[in-house]
Structure formats: C-alpha cells, structure tokens
C-alpha positions as CSV (number, residue, x, y, z in Angstrom):
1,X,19.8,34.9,17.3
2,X,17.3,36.8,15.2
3,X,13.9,37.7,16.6
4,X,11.0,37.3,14.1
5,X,8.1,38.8,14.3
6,X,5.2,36.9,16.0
7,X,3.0,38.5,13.2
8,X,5.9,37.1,10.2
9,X,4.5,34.1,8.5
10,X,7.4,33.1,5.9
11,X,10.7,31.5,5.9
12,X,10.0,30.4,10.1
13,X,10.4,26.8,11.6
14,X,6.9,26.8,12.0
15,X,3.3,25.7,10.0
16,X,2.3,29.4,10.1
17,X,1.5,29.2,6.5
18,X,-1.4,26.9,7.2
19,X,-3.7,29.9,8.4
20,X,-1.9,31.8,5.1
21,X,-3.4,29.0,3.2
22,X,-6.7,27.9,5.1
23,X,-8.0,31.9,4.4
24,X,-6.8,32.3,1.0
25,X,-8.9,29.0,0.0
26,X,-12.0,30.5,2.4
27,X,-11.8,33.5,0.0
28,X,-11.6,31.8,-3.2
29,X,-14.9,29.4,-1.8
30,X,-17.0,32.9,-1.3
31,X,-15.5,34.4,-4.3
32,X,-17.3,31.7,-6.1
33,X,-19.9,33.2,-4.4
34,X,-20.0,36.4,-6.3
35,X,-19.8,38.1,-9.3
36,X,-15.9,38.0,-8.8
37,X,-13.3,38.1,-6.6
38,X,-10.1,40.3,-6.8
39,X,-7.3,39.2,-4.3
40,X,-4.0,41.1,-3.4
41,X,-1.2,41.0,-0.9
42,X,-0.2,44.0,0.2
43,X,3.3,44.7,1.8
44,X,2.2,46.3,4.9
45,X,5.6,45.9,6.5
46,X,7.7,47.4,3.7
47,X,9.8,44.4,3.8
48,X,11.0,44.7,0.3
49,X,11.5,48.7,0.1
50,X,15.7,48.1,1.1
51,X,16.3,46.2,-2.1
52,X,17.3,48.3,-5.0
53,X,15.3,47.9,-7.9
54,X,18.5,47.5,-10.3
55,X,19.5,44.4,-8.0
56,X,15.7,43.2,-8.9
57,X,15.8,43.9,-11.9
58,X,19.5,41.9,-12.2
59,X,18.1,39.1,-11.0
60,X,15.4,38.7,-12.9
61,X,18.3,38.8,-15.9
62,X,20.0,36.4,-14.5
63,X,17.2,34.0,-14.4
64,X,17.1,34.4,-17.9
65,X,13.0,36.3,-17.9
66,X,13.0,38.0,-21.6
67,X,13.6,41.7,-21.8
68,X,10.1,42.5,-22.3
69,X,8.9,40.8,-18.8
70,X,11.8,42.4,-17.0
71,X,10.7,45.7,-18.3
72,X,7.0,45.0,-17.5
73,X,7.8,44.4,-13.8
74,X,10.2,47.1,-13.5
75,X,7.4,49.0,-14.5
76,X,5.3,48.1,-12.5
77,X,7.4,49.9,-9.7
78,X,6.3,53.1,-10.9
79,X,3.6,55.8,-10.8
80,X,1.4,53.3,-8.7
81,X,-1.5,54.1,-7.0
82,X,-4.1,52.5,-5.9
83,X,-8.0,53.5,-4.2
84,X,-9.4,51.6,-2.0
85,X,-13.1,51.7,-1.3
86,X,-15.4,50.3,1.7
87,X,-18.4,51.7,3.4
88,X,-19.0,53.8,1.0
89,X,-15.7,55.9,1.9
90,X,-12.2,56.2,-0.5
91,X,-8.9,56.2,0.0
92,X,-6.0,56.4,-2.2
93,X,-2.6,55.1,-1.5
C-alpha cells in the first residue's frame, strides 16, 4: 500500500481539491481587488525533478503539440530564475 502524504492534494480518494479550489477562487476575488494579480504554483516538493526532460519532451510529440510549442516549453526548463520579494526583502531562487 502506498502512503501519501497528508500535505498531497492530487490523484487521492479524497475532496482535497476543494480547499485547492475554494483559495484559488478567494485569490482571483481580491485580485479583482487590485491593480493585478499574478498567480503561480510552485513545486515545492520536487515531484517532477525524476522525469527526464527528453521523456517530457516525447510526450508532448506524441500528443501531436507543434514543434515550436514543444521547443517553447523545453525552454522553459532552462536558465530560470526567479526573485521573490516581500517586506521589503529579496530573494532569488
């Protein structure tokens, strides 16, 4: 038997995703609220770092995405980084 973590919200026999849902819609209502509202989901767990990007990018081939899209989003696996700011202070990751 495979032991999930309690913190795991997808692909479990549960409505987890409901609190997955209920805060993404409570973000978009005070993003309305603003000037704008940039959202992102970050990996924290690493849970996709094992797959090799050339099976990724097979995939993606063999769901028949165009050449160009492929390329974009292998790209996109590259040179990242990204800052993050709050209270005033930076960090880059």
């Amino acid at each position: 038997m495979i032991a999930f973590s309690p913190r795991q919200k997808g692909f479990v026999h549960e409505i987890a995703y409901f609190n997955n849902i209920h805060i993404f819609n409570e973000t978009l209502k005070a993003g309305k609220n603003k000037d704008g509202l940039v959202a992102i989901q970050l990996d924290i767990a690493k849970a996709f770092d094992t797959v090799p990007h050339k099976a990724v990018d097979a995939a993606l081939e063999r769901l028949g995405l165009p050449k160009c899209v492929r390329e974009f989003i292998m790209n996109s696996y590259t040179n990242l980084s990204t800052t993050i700011e709050y209270g005033g202070s930076k960090s880059e990751v």
